[in-house]
C-alpha positions as CSV (number, residue, x, y, z in Angstrom):
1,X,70.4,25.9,27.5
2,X,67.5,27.8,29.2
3,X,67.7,28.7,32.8
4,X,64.4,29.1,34.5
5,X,65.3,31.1,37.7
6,X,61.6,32.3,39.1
7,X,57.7,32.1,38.9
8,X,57.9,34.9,36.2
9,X,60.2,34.0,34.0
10,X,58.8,30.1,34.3
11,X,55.6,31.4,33.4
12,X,56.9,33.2,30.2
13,X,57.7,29.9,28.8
14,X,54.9,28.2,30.2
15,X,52.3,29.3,27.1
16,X,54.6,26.3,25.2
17,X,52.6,23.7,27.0
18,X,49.1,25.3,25.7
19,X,50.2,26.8,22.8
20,X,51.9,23.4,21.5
21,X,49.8,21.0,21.0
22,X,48.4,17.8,19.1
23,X,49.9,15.4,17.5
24,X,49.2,11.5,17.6
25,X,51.5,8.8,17.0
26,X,51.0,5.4,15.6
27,X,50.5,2.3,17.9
28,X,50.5,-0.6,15.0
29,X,53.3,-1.6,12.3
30,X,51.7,0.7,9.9
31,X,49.9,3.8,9.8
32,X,46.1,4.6,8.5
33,X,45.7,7.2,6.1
34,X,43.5,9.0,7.9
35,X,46.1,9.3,10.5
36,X,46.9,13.5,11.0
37,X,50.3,15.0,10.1
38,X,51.5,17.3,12.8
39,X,53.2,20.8,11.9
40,X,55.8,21.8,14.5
41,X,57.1,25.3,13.9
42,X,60.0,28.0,15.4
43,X,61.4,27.4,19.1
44,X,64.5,27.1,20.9
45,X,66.9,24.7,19.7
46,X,70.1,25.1,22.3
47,X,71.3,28.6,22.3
48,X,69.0,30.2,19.3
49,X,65.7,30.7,18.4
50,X,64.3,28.9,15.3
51,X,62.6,29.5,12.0
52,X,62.1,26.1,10.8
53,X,60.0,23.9,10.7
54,X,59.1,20.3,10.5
55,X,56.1,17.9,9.9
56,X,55.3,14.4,11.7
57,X,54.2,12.2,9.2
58,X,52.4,9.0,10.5
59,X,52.9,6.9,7.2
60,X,56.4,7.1,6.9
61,X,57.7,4.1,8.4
62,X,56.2,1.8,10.8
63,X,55.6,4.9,13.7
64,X,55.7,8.0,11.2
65,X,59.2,10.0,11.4
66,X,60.0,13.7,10.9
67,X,60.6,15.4,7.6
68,X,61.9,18.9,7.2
69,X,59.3,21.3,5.5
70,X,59.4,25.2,4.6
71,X,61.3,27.7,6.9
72,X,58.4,30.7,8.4
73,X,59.0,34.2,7.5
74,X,60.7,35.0,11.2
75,X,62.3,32.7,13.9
76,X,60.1,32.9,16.6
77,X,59.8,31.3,20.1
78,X,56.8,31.6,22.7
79,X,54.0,32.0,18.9
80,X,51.1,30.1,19.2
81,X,49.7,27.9,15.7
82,X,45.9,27.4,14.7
83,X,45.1,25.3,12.1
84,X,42.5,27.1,9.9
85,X,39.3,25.4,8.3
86,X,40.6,26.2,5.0
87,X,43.5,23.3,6.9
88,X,46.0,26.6,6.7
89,X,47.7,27.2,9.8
90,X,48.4,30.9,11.6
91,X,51.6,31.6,13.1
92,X,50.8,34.5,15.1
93,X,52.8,36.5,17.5
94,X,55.8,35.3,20.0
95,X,59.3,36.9,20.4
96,X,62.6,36.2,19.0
97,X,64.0,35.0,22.0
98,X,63.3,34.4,25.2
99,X,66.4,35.2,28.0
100,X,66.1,38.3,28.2
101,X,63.0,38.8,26.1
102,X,63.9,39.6,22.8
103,X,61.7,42.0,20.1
104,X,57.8,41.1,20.9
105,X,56.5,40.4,17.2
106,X,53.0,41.6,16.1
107,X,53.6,39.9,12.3
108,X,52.1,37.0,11.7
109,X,52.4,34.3,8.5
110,X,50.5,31.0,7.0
111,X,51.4,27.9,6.5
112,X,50.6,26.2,3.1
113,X,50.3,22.4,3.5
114,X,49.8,21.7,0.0
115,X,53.3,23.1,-1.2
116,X,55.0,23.3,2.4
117,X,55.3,27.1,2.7
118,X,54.8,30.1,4.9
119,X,54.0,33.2,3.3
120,X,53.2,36.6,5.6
121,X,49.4,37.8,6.5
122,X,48.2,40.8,8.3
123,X,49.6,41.8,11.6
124,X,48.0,41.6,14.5
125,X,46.9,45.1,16.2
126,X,49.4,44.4,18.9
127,X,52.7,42.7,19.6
128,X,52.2,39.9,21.9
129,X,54.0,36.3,23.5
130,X,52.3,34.4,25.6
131,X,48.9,34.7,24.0
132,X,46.2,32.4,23.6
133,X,44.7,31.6,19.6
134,X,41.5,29.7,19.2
135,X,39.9,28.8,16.5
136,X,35.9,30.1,16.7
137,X,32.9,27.8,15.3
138,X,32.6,30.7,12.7
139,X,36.1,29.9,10.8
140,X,37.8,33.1,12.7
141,X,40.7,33.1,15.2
142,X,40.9,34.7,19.0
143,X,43.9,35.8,19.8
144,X,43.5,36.9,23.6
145,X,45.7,38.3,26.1
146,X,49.9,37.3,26.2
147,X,52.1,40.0,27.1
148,X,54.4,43.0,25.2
149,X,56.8,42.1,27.0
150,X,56.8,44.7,29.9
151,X,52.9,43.7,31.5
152,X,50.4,41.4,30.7
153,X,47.6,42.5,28.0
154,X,43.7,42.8,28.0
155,X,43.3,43.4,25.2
156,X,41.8,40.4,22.3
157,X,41.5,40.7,18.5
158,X,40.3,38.8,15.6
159,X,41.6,36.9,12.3
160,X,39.5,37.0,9.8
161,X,40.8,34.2,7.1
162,X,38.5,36.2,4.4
163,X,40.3,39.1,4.7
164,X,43.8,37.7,6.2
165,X,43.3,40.6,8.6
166,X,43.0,41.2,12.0
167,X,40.3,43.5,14.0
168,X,39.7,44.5,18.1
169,X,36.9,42.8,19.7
170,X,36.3,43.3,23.6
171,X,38.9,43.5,25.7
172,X,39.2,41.0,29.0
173,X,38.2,41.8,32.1
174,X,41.8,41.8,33.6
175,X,44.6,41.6,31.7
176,X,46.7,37.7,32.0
177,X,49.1,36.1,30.2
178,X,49.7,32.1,30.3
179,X,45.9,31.4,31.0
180,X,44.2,28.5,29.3
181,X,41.6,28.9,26.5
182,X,39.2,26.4,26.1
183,X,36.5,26.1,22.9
184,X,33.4,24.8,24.9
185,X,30.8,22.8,23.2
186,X,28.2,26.2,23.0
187,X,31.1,27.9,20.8
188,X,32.2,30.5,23.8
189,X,36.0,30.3,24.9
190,X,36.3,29.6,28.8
191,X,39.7,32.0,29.7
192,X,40.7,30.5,33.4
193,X,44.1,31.3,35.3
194,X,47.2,32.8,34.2
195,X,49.5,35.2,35.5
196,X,48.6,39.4,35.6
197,X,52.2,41.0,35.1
198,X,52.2,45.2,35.9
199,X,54.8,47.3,34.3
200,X,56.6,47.6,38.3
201,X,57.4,44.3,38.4
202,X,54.8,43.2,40.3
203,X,52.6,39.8,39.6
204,X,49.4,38.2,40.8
205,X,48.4,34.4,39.5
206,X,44.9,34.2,39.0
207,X,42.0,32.9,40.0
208,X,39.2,34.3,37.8
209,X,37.8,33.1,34.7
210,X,35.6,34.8,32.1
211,X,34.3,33.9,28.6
212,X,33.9,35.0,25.6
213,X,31.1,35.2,23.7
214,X,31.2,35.6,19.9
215,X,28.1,36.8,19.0
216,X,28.5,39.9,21.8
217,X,32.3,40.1,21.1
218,X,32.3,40.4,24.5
219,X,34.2,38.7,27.6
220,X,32.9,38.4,31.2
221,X,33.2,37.0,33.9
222,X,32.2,33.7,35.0
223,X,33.0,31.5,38.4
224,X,35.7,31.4,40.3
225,X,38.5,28.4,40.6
226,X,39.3,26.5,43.5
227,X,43.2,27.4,43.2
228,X,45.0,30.3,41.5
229,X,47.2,28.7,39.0
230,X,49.3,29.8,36.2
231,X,51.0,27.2,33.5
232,X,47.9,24.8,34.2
233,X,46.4,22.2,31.8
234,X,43.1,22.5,30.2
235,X,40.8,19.5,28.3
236,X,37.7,19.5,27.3
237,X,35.8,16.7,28.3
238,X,33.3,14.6,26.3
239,X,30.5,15.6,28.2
240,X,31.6,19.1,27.9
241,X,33.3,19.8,31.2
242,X,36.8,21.3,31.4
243,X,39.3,19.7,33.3
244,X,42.1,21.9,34.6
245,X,45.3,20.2,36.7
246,X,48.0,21.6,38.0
247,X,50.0,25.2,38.1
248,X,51.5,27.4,40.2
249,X,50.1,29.7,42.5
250,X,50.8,33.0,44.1
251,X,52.5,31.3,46.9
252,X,55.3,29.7,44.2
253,X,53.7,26.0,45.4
254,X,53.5,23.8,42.2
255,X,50.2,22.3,42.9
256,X,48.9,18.7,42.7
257,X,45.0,19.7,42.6
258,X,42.6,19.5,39.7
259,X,39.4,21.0,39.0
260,X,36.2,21.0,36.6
261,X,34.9,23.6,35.2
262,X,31.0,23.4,34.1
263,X,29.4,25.5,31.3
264,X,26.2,24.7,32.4
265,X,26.3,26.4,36.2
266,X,29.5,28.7,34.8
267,X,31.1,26.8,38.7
268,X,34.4,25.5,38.9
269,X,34.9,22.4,41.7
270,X,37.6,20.4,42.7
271,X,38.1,17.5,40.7
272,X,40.3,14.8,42.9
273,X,44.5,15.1,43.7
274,X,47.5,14.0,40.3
275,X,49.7,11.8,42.6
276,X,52.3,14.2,42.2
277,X,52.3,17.8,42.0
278,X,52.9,19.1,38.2
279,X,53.7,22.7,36.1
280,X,55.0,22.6,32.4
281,X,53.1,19.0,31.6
282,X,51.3,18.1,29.1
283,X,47.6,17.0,29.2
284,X,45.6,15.3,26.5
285,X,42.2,13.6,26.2
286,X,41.7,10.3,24.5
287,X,38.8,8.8,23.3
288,X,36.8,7.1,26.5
289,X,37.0,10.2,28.0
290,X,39.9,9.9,30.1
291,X,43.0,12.4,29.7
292,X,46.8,11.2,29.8
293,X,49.0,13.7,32.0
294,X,52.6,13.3,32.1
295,X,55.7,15.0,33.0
296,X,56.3,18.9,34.0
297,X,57.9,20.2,37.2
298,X,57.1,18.8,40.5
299,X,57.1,21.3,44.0
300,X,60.5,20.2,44.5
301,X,61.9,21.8,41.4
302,X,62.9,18.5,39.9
303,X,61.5,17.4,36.0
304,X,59.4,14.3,36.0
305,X,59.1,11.5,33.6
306,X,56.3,9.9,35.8
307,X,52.4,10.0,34.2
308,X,49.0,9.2,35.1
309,X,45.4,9.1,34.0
310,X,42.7,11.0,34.9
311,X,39.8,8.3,34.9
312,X,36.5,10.2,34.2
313,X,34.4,7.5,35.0
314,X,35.9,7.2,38.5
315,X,37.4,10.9,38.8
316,X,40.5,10.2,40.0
317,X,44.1,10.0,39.1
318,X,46.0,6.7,38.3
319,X,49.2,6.5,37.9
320,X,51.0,4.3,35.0
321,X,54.3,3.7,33.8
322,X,56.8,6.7,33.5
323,X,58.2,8.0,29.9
324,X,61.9,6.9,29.2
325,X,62.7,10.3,30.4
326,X,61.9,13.4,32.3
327,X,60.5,16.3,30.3
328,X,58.7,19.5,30.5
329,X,57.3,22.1,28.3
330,X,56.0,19.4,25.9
331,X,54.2,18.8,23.0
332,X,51.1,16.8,23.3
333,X,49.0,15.9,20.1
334,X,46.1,12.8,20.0
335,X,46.3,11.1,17.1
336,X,43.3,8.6,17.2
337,X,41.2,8.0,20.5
338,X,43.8,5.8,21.9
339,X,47.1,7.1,21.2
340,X,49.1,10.6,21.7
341,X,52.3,11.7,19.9
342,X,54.6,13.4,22.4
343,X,57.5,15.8,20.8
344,X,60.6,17.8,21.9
345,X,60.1,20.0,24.9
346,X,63.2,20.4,27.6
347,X,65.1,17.7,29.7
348,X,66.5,19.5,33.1
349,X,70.4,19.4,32.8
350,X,72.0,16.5,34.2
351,X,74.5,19.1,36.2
352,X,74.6,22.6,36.4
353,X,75.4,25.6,38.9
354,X,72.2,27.2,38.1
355,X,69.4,26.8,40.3
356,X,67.6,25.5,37.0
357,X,68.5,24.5,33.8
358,X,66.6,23.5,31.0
359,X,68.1,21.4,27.5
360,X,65.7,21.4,24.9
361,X,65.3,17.5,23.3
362,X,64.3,16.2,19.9
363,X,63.3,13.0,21.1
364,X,59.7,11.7,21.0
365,X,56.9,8.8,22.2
366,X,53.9,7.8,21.0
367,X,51.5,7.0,24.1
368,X,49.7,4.0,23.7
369,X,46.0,4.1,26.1
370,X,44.9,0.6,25.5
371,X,48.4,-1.2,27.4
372,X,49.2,2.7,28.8
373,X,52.5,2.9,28.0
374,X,55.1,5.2,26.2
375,X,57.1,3.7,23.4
376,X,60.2,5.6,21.4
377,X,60.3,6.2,17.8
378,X,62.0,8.5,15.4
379,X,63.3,11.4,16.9
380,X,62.4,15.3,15.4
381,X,64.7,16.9,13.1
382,X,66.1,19.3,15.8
383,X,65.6,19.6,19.4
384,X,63.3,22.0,20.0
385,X,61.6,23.8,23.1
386,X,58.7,26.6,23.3
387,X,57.5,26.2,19.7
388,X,54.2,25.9,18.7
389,X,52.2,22.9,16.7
390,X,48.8,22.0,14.9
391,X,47.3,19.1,13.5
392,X,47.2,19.1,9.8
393,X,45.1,16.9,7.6
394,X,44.9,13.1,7.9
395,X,47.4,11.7,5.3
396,X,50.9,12.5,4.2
397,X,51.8,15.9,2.7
C-alpha cells in the first residue's frame, strides 16, 4: 500500500496522471484493426516496484484484454513513456521506489513492438522522476524538468532516436517538477504549473508557464495562470487551446477551477468550475471536442469515482454517471474519438490508521462518449500504480 501523507509527497506521485497516458477501449462486440494497442510499463504493484510490462490489445476478445509482454531492463516507478515515430517507445528516467525515494535513475531503454522487448539506449545527462517527455514535430524527445530526488530541476535535454543519445538544450526558467507539457499545434511545448522543491525542504506550487521553442532550443516565459496548481490536467483542444483543471495549490486546497490557455495571445483565463474539486484525475479529449474527467482526490481528502465533461461548445462542466469505483492516479488513453480505455491506478483503502492510503488496482473501463458511461472489462495482468503508458500502433502485436 502507498501512504500519501502531504502536498509533497502527493505530488511525487502525481507525474503518474501526465506521464500515463492513452489507451482506448472498445465500445462494440468486436474490435477494428485499426484500433491502438496500449503499452503499460514498471509501477507499483502492492509493496514493490515493477519491471514488467503488459500490452492492451483491443482485438482480443469482444473489449481487448491484457497480455503479458517483455520485462524493461530496470523496475522503475514515477518513468515517463513516448512512443517514437519509428512506433519505438522510450522508457526514460523514474526511481526504483517511491516511499522513501529510492535510487533516481538517469538510464533509459526501448521498447520493441515488433518482437515485444526492451533493450537499453543512452542515458540521459541527468537522473530525474517526475519529468515531463514529449515527443517534438521533428521525431526527437524533451525531456524537461522532474526532480533528483532532493530539489526540483531546470534543467531539459534531448533524445535524439538517430543517435539513441541524449544532449542539453536550454534550461527552464525556474526549476518544477509535476508540471504539465503540452505539444501545441505550432510545434512549441507549453510547460504550465508544477511544484519548485529547494534542497531545505521548502516548496512553492506554481503559477508560471513558459515554452519551448525548438528551433531556439530555448524556453521562456509566457502568461500567467489564474491558480497555482500542481498535479493538474492538461488537453489540447481541437481548436488549439489548452485546457487545464484541477490541482493543488500552495495553500494545500485541491481546487475545482479550470482554465484555458491560448497560443495565440500566450493568456491563460478561467475556463468555468468541475462540480467537484479534483487532483490525481485523469483527463482526456474525445473527438467533438469535449474532454472526459473523472476520478482523483477531492478537497476533503476522499477518492472519487464521480466524472464529468467538459462541453467545449458550451464551456462548462457536466456531470455523468460515476465509474464502478473510486480511483486516482489513473491511466487515461482514447482509443477512437468516442471512447477512452481507463487502467490500474490506486483505490483509497477501505480502512486504515493512516491519514491516507493508497492500494494500487488492476481493474479497468472502457468510457463510452456517445451513452457517457463506464463499462468493465478484463482486468490488467497486475495491479499497478505510477507506471507509465503509450499508444502503440493500431492492430495486435
Amino acid at each position: 500500500m502507498l501512504a500519501l501523507k502531504n502536498r509533497a509527497t502527493a505530488a511525487f506521485v502525481a507525474v503518474a496522471v501526465l506521464a500515463l497516458a492513452a489507451s482506448r477501449a472498445n465500445g462494440g462486440s468486436s474490435a477494428s484493426s485499426s484500433e491502438p494497442s496500449v503499452l503499460f510499463a514498471g509501477g507499483i504493484t502492492k509493496y514493490s516496484t515493477l519491471a514488467s510490462a503488459e500490452l492492451f490489445e483491443p482485438n482480443h476478445g469482444r473489449s481487448g484484454s491484457f497480455v503479458a509482454t517483455g520485462r524493461m531492463k530496470t523496475a522503475r516507478v514515477d518513468h515517463t513513456a513516448t512512443r517514437l515515430n519509428s512506433g519505438q517507445v522510450l522508457i526514460a528516467g523514474g526511481a526504483s521506489k517511491m516511499f522513501p525515494a529510492g535510487t533516481i535513475f538517469r538510464s533509459a531503454e526501448l521498447y520493441n513492438p515488433s518482437k515485444g522487448r526492451f533493450s537499453d539506449t543512452g542515458g540521459m545527462l541527468a537522473a530525474r522522476t517526475g519529468h515531463t517527455a514529449t515527443l517534438l514535430a521533428d521525431g526527437r524527445v524533451l525531456i524537461a524538468g522532474g526532480s533528483d530526488g532532493t530539489t526540483s530541476l531546470s534543467s531539459a535535454e534531448l533524445y535524439d532516436p538517430a543517435s539513441a543519445k541524449f544532449s542539453a538544450t536550454g534550461a527552464m526558467t525556474i526549476p518544477r517538477q509535476e508540471c504539465t507539457a503540452t505539444l501545441l499545434a505550432n510545434g512549441e511545448v507549453l510547460i504550465a504549473g508544477g511544484i519548485t522543491v529547494e534542497s531545505d525542504g521548502n516548496d512553492n506550487v506554481q503559477d508560471t508557464a513558459e515554452i519551448y521553442d525548438l528551433s531556439a532550443g530555448s524556453f521562456s516565459s509566457t502568461g500567467t495562470m489564474t491558480s497555482a496548481r500542481t498535479g493538474p490536467t492538461a488537453t489540447l483542444l481541437p481548436d488549439g487551446q489548452v485546457l487545464i483543471t484541477g490541482g493543488i495549490d500552495n495553500d494545500d486546497t485541491v481546487l475545482d477551477t479550470a482554465e484555458l490557455y491560448d497560443p495565440a495571445t500566450g493568456l491563460f483565463s478561467q475556463a468555468g468550475q468541475m462540480t467537484t474539486s479534483r487532483y490525481g484525475h485523469l483527463a482526456a479529449a474525445l473527438g467533438d471536442g469535449d474532454v472526459l474527467v473523472a476520478g482523483g482526490i477531492d478537497n476533503a481528502g476522499d477518492s472519487l469515482a464521480s466524472a464529468e465533461v467538459f462541453v467545449a461548445k458550451s464551456g462548462s462542466f457536466v456531470a455523468i454517471a460515476p465509474m464502478s469505483r473510486d480511483r486516482f492516479l489513473v491511466g487515461a488513453t482514447v482509443l477512437s474519438s468516442s471512447e477512452i480505455l481507463i487502467a490500474g491506478g490506486y483505490t483509497q483503502c477501505p480502512s486504515s490508521q493512516i491519514s491516507f492510503c493508497a492500494r494500487p488496482v488492476k481493474s479497468a473501463l472502457i468510457f463510452d462518449h456517445q451513452s457517457n458511461v463506464f463499462r468493465s472489462i478484463k482486468s490488467m495482468r497486475s495491479p499497478r500504480g505510477s507506471f507509465a503508458s503509450a499508444t502503440l500502433s493500431g492492430g495486435a502485436h
